[in-house]
N, CA, C and O of each residue as an XYZ file, in Angstrom:
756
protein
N     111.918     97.098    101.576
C     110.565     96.607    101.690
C     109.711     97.327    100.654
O     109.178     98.435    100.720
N     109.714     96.552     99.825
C     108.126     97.045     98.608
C     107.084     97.808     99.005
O     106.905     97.849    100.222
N     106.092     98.637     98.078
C     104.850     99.073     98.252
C     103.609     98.144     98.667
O     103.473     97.199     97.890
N     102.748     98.188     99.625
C     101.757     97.306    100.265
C     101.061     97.557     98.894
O     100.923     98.515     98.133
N     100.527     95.680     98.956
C      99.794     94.951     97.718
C      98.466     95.620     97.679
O      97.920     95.701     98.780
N      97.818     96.119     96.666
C      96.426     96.491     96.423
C      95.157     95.059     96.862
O      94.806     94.269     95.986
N      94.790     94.993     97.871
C      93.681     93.760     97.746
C      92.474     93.923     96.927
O      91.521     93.503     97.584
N      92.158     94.288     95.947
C      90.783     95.213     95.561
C      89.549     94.191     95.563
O      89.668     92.966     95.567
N      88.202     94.987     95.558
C      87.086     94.342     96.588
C      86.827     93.174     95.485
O      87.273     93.255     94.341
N      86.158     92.223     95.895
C      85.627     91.210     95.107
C      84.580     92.205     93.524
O      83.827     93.178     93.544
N      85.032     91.399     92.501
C      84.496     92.232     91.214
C      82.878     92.125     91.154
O      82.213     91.097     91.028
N      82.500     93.238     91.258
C      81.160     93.213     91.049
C      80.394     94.666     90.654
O      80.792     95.716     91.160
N      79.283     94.638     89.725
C      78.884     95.971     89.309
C      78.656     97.097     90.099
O      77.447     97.159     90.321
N      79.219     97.957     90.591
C      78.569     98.885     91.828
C      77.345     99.294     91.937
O      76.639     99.510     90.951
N      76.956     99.447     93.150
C      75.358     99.918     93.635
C      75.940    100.962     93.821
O      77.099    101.356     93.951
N      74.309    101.602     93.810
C      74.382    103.306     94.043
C      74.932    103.383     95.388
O      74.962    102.355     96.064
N      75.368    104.476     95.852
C      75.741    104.499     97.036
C      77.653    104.391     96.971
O      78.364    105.017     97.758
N      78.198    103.470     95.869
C      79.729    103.168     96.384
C      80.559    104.010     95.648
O      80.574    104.563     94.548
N      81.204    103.914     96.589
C      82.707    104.653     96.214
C      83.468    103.966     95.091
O      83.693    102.805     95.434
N      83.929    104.222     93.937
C      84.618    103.599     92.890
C      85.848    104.451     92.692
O      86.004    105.400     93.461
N      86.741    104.218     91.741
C      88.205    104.398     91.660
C      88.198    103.998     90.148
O      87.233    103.409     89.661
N      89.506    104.399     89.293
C      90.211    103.570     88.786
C      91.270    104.053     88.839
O      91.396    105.077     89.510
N      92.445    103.475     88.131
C      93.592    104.019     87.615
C      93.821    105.095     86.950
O      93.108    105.099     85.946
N      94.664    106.285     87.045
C      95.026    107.070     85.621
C      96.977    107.032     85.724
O      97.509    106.453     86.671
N      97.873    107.761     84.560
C      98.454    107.546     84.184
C      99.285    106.510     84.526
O     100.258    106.787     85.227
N      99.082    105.198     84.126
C      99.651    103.899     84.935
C      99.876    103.620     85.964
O     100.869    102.973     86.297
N      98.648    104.212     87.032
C      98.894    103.641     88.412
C      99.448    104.878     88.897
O      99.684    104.892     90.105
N      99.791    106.239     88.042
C     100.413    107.068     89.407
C      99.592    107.811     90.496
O      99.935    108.390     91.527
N      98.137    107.550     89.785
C      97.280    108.295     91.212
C      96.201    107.429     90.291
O      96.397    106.934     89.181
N      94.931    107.404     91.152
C      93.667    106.763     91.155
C      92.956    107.882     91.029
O      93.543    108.957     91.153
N      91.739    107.851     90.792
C      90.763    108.892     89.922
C      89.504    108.439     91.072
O      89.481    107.208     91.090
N      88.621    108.922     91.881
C      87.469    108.476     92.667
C      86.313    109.332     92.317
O      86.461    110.298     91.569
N      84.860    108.930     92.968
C      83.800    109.176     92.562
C      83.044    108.381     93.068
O      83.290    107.219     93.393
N      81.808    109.120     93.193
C      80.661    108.572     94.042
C      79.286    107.769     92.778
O      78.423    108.471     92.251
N      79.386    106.511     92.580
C      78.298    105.669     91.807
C      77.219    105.999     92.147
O      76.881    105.388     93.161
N      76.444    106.723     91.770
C      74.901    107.274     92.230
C      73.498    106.403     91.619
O      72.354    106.519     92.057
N      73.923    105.555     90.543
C      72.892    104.551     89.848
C      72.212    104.990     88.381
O      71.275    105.762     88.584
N      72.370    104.783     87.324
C      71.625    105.017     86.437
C      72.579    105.369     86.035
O      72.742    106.576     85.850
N      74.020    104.039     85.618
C      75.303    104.243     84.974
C      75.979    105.845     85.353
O      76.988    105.873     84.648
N      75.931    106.774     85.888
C      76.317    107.710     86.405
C      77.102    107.717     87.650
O      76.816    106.962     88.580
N      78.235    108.677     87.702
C      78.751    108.688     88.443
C      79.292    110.540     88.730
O      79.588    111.219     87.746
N      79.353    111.175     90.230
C      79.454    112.311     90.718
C      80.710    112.197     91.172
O      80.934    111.198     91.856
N      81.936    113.238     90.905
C      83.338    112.950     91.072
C      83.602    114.543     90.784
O      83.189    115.197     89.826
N      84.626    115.100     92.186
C      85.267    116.427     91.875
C      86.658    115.893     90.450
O      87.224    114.836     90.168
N      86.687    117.077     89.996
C      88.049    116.888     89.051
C      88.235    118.306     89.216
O      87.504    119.157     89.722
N      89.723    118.399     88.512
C      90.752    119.316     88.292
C      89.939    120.750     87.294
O      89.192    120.385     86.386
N      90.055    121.732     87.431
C      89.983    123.063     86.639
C      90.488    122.759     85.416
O      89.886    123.391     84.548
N      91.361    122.038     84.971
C      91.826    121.856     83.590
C      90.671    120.826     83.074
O      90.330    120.547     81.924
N      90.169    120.340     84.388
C      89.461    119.001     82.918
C      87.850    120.025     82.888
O      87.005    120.145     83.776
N      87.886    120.456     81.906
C      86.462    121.106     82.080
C      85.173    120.041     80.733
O      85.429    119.426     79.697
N      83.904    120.291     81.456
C      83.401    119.046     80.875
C      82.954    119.510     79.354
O      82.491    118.573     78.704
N      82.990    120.431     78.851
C      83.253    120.896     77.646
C      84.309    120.550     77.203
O      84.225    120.825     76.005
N      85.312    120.098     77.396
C      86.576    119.807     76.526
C      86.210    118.132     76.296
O      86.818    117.537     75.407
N      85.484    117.608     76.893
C      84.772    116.038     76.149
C      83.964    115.833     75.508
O      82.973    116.563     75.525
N      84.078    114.447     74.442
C      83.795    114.376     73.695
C      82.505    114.073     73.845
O      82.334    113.394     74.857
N      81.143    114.388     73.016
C      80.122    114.432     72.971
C      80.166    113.034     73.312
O      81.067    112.320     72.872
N      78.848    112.390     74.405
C      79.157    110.891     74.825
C      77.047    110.566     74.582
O      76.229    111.279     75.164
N      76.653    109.439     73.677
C      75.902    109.259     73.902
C      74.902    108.246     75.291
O      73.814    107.688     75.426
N      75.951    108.477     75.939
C      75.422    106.956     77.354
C      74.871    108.627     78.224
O      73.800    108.767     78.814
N      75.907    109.661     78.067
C      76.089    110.669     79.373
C      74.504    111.251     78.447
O      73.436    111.041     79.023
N      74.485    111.790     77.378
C      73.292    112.430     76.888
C      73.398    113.565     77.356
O      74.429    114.204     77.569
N      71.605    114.043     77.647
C      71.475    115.146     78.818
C      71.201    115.191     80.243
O      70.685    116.036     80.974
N      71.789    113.824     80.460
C      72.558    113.634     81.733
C      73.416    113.856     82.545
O      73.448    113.791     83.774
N      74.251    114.176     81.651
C      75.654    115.286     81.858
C      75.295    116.639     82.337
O      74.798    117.547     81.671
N      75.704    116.643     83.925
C      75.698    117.644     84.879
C      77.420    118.685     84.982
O      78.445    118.005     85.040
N      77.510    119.659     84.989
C      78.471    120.353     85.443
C      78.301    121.856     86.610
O      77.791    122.932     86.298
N      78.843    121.523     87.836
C      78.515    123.065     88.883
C      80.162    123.150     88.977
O      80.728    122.387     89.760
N      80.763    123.872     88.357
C      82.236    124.599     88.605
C      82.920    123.148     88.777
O      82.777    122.263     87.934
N      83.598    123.013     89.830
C      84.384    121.550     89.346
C      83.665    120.120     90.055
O      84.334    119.142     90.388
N      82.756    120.184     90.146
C      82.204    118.864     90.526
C      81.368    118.813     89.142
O      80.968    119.772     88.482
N      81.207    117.393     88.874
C      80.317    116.701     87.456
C      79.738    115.417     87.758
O      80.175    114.605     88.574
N      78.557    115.288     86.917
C      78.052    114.394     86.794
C      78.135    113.431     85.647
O      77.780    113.998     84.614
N      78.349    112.644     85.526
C      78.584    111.508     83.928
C      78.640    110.407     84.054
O      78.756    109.771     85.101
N      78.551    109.980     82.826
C      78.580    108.642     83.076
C      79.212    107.692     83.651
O      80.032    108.147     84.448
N      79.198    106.508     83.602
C      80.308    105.789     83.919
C      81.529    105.452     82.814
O      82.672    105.907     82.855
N      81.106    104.750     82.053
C      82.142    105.166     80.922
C      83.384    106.642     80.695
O      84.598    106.688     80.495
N      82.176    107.807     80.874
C      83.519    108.751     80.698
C      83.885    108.939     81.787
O      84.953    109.531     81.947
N      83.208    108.548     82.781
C      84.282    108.426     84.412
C      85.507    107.344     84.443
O      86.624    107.586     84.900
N      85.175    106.369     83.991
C      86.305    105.254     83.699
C      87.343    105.898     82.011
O      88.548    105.948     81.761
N      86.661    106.104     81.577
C      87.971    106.804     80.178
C      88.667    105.331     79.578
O      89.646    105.241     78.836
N      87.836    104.217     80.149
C      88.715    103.103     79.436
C      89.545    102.458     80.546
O      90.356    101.588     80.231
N      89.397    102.831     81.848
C      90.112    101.961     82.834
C      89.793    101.214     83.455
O      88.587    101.453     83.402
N      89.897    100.223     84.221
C      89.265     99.047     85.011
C      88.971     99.941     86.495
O      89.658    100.671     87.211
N      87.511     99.426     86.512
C      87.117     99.908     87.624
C      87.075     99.658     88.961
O      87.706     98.611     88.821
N      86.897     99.697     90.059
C      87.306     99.431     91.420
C      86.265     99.937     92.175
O      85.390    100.767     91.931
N      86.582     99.164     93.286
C      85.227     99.593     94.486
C      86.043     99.760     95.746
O      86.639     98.919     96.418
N      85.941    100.795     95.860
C      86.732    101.514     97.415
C      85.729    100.771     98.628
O      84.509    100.674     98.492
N      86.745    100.102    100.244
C      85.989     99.701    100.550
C      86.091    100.037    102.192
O      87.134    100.396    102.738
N      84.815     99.852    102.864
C      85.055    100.485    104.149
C      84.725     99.944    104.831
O      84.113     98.909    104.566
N      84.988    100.419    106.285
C      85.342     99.330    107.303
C      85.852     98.120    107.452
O      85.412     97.023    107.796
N      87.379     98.762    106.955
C      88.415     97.490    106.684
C      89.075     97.559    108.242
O      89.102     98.578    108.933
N      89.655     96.090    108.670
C      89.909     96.298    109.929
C      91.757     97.121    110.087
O      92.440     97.220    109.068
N      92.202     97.525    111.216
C      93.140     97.830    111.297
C      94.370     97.128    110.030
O      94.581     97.519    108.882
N      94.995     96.005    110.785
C      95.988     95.388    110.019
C      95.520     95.148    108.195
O      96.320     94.920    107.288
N      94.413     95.248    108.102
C      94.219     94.953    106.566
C      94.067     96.353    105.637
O      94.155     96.533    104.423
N      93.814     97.211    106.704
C      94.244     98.452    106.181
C      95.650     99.230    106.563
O      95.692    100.435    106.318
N      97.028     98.467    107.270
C      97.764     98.770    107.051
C      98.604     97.946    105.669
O      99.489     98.533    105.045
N      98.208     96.659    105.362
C      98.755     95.797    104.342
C      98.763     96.262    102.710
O      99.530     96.023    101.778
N      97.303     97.183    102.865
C      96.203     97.065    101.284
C      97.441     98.492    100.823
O      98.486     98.841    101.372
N      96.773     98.983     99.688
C      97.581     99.661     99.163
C      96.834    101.011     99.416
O      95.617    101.026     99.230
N      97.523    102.227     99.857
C      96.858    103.693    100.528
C      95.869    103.968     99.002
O      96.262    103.877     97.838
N      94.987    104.195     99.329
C      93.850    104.777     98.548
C      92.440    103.794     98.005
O      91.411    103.985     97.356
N      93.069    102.740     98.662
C      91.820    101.284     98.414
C      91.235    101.653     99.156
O      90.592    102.616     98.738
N      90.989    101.365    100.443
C      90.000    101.623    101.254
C      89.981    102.175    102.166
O      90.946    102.916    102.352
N      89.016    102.135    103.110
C      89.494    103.035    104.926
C      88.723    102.505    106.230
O      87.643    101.930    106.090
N      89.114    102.642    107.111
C      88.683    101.815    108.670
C      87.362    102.815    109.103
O      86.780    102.648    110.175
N      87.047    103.666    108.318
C      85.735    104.237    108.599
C      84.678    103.334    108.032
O      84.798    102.689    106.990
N      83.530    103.354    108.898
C      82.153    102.622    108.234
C      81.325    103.585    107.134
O      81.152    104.784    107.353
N      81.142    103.334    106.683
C      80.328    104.264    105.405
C      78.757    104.127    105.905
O      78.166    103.192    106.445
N      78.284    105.572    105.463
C      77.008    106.263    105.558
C      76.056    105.089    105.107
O      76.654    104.100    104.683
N      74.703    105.024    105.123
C      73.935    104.589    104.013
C      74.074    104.915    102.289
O      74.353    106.021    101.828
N      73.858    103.912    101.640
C      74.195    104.606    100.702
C      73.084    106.269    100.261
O      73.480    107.370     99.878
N      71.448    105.701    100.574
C      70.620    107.122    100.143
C      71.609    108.225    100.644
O      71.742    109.136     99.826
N      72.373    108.366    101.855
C      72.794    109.514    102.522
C      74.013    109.999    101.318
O      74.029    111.096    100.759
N      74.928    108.957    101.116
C      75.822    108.907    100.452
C      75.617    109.782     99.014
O      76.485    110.384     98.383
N      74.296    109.659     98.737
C      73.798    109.978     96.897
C      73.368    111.245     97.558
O      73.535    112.157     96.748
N      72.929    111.651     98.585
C      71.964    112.702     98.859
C      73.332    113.614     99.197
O      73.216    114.791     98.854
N      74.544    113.267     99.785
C      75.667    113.965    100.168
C      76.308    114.581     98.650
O      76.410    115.782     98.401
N      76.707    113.461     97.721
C      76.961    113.813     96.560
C      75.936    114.880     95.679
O      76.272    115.909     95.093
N      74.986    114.455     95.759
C      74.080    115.270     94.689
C      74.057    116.523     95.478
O      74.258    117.526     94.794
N      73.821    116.770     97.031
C      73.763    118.292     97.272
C      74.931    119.136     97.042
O      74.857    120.341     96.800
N      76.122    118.396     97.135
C      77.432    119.236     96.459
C      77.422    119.285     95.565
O      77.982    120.347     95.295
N      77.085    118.734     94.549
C      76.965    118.944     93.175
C      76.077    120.139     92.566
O      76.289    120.833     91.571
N      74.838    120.156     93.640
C      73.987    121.201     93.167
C      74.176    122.377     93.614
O      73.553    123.324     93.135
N      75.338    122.578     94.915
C      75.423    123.497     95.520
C      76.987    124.572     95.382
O      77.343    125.649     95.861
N      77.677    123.383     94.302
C      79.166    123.268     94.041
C      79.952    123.444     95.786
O      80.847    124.177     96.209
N      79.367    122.720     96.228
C      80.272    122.583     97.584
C      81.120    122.371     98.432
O      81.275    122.679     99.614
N      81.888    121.564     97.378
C      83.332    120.977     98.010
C      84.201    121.844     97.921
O      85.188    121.532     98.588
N      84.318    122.969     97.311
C      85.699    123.600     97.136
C      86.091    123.352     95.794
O      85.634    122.544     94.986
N      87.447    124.569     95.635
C      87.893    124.015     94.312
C      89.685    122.994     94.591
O      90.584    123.127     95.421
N      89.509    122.191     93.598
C      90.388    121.448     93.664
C      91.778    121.696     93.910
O      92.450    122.618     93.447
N      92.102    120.887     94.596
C      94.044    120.697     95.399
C      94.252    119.571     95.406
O      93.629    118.977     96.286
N      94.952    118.899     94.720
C      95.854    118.058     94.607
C      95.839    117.511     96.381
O      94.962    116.858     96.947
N      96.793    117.910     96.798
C      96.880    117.676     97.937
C      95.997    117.664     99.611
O      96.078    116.988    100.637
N      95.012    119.050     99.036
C      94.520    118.810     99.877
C      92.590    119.198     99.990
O      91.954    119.757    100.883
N      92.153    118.616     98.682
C      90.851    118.912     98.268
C      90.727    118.066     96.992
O      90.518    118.760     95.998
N      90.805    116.712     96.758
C      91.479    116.066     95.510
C      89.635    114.985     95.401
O      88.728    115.048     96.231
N      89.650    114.469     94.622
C      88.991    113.445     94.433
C      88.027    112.502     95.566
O      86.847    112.380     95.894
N      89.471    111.902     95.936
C      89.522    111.134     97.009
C      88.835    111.711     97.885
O      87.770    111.229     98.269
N      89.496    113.238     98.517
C      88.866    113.805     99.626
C      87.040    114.012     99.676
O      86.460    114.398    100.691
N      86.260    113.632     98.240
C      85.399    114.417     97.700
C      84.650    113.302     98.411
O      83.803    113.400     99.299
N      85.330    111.835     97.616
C      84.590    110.468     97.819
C      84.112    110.109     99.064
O      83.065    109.842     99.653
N      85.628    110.236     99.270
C      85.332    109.625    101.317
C      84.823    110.425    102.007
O      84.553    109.909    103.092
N      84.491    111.617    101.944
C      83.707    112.683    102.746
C      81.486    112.793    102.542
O      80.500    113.064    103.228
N      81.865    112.339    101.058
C      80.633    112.124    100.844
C      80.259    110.524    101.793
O      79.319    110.519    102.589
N      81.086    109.305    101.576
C      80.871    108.504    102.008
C      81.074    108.450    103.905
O      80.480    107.553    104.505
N      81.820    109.329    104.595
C      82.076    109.216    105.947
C      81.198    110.657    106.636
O      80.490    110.930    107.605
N      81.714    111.239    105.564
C      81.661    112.798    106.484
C      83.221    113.714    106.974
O      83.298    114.843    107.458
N      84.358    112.722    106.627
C      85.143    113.161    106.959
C      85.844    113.348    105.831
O      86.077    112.247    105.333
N      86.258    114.167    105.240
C      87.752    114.176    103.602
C      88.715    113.870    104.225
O      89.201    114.542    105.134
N      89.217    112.561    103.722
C      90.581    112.095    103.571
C      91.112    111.782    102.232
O      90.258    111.759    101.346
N      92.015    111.600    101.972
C      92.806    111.207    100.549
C      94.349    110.412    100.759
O      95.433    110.964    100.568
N      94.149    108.950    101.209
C      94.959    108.197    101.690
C      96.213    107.852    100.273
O      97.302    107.279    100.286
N      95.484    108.457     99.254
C      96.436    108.126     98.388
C      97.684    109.157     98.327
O      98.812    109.049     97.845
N      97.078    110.110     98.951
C      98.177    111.226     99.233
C      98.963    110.384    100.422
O     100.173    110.610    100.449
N      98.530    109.564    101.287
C      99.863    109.290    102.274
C     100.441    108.601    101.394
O     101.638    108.872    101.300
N      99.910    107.460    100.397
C     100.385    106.328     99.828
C     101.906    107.441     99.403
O     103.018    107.024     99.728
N     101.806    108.472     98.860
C     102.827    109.116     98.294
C     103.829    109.780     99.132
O     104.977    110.006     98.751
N     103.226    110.174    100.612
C     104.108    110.791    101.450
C     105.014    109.553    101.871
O     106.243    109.502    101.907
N     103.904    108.382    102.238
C     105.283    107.188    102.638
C     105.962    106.828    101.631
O     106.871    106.070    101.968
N     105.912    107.095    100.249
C     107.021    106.645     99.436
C     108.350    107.477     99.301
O     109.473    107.190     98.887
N     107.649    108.887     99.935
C     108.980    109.713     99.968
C     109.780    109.227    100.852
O     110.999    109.109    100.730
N     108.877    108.818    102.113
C     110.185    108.920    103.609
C     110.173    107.530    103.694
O     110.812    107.220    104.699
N     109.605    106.211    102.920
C     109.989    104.718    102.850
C     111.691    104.614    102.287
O     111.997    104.046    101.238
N     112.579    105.209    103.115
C     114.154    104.861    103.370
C     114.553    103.625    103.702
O     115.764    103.521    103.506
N     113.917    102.332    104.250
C     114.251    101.664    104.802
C     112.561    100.920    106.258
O     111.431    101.406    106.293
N     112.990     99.944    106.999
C     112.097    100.199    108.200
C     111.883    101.209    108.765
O     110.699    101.322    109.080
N     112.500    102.011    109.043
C     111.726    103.616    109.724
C     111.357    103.919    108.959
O     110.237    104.264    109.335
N     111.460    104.246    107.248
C     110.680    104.866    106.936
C     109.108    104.411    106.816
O     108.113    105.133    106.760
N     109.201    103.071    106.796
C     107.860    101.640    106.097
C     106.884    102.453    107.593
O     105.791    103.011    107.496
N     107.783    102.257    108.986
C     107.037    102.136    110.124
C     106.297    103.743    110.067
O     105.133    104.027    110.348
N     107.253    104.535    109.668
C     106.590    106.453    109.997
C     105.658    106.281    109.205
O     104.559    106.532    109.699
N     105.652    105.932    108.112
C     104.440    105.429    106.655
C     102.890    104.864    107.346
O     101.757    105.303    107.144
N     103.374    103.672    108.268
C     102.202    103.585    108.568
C     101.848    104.228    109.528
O     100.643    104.381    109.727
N     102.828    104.797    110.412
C     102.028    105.650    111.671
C     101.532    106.736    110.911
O     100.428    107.020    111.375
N     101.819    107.480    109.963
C     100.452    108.469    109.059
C      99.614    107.866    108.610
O      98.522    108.430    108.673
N      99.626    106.670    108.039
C      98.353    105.908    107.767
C      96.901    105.530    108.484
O      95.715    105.592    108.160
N      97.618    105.133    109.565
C      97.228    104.941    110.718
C      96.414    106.251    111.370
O      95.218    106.127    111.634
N      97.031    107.361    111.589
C      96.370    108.793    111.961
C      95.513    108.973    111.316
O      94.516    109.466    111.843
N      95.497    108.712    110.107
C      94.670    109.640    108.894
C      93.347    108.532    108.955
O      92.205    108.991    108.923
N      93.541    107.274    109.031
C      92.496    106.429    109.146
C      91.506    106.347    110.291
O      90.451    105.761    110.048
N      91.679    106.819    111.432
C      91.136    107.348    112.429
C      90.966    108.829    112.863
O      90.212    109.069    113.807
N      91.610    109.820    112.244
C      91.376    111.425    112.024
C      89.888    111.075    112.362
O      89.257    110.043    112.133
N      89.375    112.670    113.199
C      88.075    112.562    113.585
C      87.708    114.094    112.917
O      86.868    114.832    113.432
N      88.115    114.281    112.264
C      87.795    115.818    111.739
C      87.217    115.845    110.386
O      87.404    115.044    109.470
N      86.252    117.237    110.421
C      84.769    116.822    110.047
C      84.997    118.428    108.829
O      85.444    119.444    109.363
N      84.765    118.460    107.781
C      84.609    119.214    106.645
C      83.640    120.180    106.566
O      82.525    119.737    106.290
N      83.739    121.591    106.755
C      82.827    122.200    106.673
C      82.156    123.119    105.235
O      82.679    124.011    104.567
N      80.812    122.469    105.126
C      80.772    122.836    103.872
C      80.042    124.217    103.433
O      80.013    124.550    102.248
């Protein structure tokens, strides 16, 4: 049994407030970030990508924010050239076991003001932590700003590909999916 199909949201420019995505190295993980409005976008990244090692961008200007590993930039150098995506929430059960782990989640999302006001105070406060792959990543940054809760479903997307052996593995896949999409645990910042 194959990897569940990506449904991604109907194409449209994001409002402040949404959660966006794209691709990086061909699909092996997704890149997230919070669209705050005024072509900008607030997104934890990795200790290696430091925002001095990019290239002078005239859209970002002196717009371009950096507090330790959370940044502010544009959209452009948030996308790097990839097609963009809109993470989406309050997807129902079965359509969030079908979609592909890291599209969307069965939580309802904040307002967006709360959403920009969540992002921008970590940003100003460097609040999220520093980055883990596994367990402080992007994702966790997005959906926490957007729920209140850090999750990073693209990390199950990867745990069920380890233990996807067959039907038990497809079924254990979604029973973590499933957990993590209803997890009630809350990030302290």
């Amino acid at each position: 049994m194959g990897q569940p199909q990506s449904k991604p949201s109907k194409p449209r420019f994001p409002q402040p407030g949404d959660h966006i995505y794209c691709e990086r190295k061909g699909g092996l993980y997704d890149h997230h970030g919070i669209y705050v409005g005024d072509d900008m976008v607030i997104h934890l990244r990795g200790a290696a990508k430091k925002l001095g090692e990019l290239p002078a961008c005239h859209k970002c200007g002196d717009k371009r924010v950096e507090n330790g590993e959370i940044a502010k930039v544009c959209i452009d150098c948030f996308l790097d050239g990839a097609t963009l995506q809109i993470f989406d929430y309050g997807v129902p059960l079965l359509e969030f076991i079908a979609r592909k782990r890291g599209t969307c989640c069965q939580r309802d999302s904040k307002p967006p003001h709360e959403v920009i006001s969540t992002a921008t105070d970590l940003l100003e406060r460097n609040g999220f932590g520093p980055y883990d792959m596994l367990t402080n990543n992007c994702e966790h940054f997005a959906v926490y700003c957007k729920t209140g809760c850090a999750a990073s479903y693209q990390i199950v997307r990867h745990i069920e590909g380890a233990i996807a052996t067959g039907p038990a593995g497809m079924l254990a896949g979604a029973a973590v999916a499933v957990a993590c999409g209803v997890s009630k645990g809350v990030r302290k910042t």
